[in-house]
C-alpha positions in Angstrom: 26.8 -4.3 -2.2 26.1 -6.0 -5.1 28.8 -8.3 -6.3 29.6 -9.5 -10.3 30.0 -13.3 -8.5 26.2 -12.9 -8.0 24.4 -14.8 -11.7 22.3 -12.3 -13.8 18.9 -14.7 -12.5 19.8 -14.2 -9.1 20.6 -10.4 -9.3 17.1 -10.0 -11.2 15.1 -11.9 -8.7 17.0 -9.5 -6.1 16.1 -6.5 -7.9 12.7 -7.3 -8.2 12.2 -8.4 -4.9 13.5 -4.8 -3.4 11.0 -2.9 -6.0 8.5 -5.1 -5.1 8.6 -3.7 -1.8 7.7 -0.4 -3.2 3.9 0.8 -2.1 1.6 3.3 -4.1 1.6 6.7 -2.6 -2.0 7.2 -3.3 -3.1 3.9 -2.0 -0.4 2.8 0.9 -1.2 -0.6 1.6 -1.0 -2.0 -1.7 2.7 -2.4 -3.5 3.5 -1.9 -6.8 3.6 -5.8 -7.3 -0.3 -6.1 -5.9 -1.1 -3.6 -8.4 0.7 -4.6 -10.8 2.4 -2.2 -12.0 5.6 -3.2 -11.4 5.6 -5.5 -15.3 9.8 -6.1 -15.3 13.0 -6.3 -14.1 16.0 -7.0 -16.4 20.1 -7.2 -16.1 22.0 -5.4 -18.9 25.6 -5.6 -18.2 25.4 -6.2 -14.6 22.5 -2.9 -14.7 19.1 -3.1 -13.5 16.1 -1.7 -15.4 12.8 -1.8 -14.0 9.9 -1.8 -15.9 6.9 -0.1 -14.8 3.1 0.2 -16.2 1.0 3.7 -15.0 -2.6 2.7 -14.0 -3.7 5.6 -15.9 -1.8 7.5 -18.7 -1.6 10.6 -16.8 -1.3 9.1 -13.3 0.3 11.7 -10.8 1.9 8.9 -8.9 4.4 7.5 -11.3 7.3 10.2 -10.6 7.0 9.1 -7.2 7.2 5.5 -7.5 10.1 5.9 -10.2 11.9 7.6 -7.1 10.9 5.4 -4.5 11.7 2.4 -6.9 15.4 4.0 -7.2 16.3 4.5 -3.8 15.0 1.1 -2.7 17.6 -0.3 -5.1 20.3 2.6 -4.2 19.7 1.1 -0.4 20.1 -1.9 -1.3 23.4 -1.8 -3.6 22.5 -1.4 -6.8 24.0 1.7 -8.7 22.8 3.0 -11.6 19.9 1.5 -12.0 17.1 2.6 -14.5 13.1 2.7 -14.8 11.4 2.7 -17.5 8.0 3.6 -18.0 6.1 1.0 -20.0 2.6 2.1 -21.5 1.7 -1.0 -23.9 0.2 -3.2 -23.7 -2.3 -1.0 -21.5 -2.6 -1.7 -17.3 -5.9 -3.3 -16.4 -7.2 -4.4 -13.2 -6.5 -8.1 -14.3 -3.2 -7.5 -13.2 -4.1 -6.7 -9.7 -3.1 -9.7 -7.4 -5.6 -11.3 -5.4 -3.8 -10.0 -2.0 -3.8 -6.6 -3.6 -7.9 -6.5 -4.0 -8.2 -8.2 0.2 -5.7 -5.3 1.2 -8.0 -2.9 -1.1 -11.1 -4.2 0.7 -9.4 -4.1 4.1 -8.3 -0.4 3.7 -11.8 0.3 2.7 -11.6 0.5 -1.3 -13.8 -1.8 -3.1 -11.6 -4.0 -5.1 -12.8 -4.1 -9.2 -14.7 -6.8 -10.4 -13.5 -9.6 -11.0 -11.8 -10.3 -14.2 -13.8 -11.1 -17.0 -16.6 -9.4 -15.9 -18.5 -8.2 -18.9 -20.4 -6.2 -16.8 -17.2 -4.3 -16.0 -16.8 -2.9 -19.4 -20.1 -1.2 -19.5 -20.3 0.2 -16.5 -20.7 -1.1 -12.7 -24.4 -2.4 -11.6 -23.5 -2.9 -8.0 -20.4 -2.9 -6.0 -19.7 -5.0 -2.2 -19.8 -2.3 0.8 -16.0 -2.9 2.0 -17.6 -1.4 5.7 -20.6 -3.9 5.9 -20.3 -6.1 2.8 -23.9 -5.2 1.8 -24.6 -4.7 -1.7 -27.1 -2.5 -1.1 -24.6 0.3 -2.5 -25.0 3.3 -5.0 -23.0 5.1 -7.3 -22.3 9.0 -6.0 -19.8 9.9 -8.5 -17.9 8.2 -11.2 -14.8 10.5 -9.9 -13.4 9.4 -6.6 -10.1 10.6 -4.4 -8.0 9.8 -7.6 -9.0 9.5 -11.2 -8.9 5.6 -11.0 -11.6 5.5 -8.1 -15.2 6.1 -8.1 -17.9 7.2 -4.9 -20.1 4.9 -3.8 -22.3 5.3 -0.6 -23.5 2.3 0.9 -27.7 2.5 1.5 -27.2 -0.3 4.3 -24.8 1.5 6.5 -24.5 4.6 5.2 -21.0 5.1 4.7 -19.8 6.8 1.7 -16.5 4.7 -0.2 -14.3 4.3 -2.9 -14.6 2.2 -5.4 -11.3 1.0 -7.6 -12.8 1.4 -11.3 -12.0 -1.6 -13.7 -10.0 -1.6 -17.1 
């Protein structure tokens, strides 16, 4: 139970540690913090409000991690609390953590370029194999599983994957 004797830092730094536990439902190895999504959590009269960025405008996925981000502070004592859906400044994979893009690989998604990659804007020459770490890979489809993935098929091992599309 959450307790007023508890300072507005330390009930922040609470809150956001329990949302932070929160995982994407489209991509269940990476939390909300790896991607990035999670962008704030604020005390307003002893009331959390959690800030959250969609990876796409129209991502399918948000309604589920507003939910998920409510019980997991329910559970853990907080009442009332509130997310809020944040859409500027824009999400881009330069918020991604660099455990999010090794869980990414490790699952089997390619991770997005690194940031700063001009290349990136205009389009992706070549992308890693997360099977076989050639990058002897093709583009199938610019449209993966979900809108912010791509197919790729690697030409080494054949494998077909997804590839997390930068912006």
């Amino acid at each position: 139970m959450v307790t007023a004797e508890i300072s507005d830092a330390e009930l922040r730094q609470r809150a956001w540690d329990v949302a932070a536990t929160v995982v994407d439902p489209e991509i269940p190895v990476l939390t909300i913090a790896d991607l990035g999504v999670l962008r704030d959590v604020a005390v307003h009269d002893g009331r959390i409000e959690v800030a959250i960025t969609p990876t796409y405008s129209g991502c399918p996925a948000m309604n589920m991690i507003t939910l998920e981000i409510e019980l997991a502070l329910e559970r853990e004592g907080f009442r009332n609390s509130k997310v809020r859906t944040v859409l500027s400044p824009a999400w881009t994979t330069d918020w991604m953590s660099e455990d999010g893009r090794r869980k990414l690989a490790e699952y089997g998604i390619a991770p997005p370029q690194a940031a700063g990659s001009r290349r990136a804007l205009f389009g992706v020459e070549q992308v890693k194999c997360p099977q076989c770490s050639s990058d002897d890979t093709e583009v199938l489809s610019e449209f993966g599983s979900t809108s912010c993935k791509a197919l790729w098929r690697c030409k080494s091992c054949r494998e077909p994957f997804d590839y997390f599309k930068c912006h």
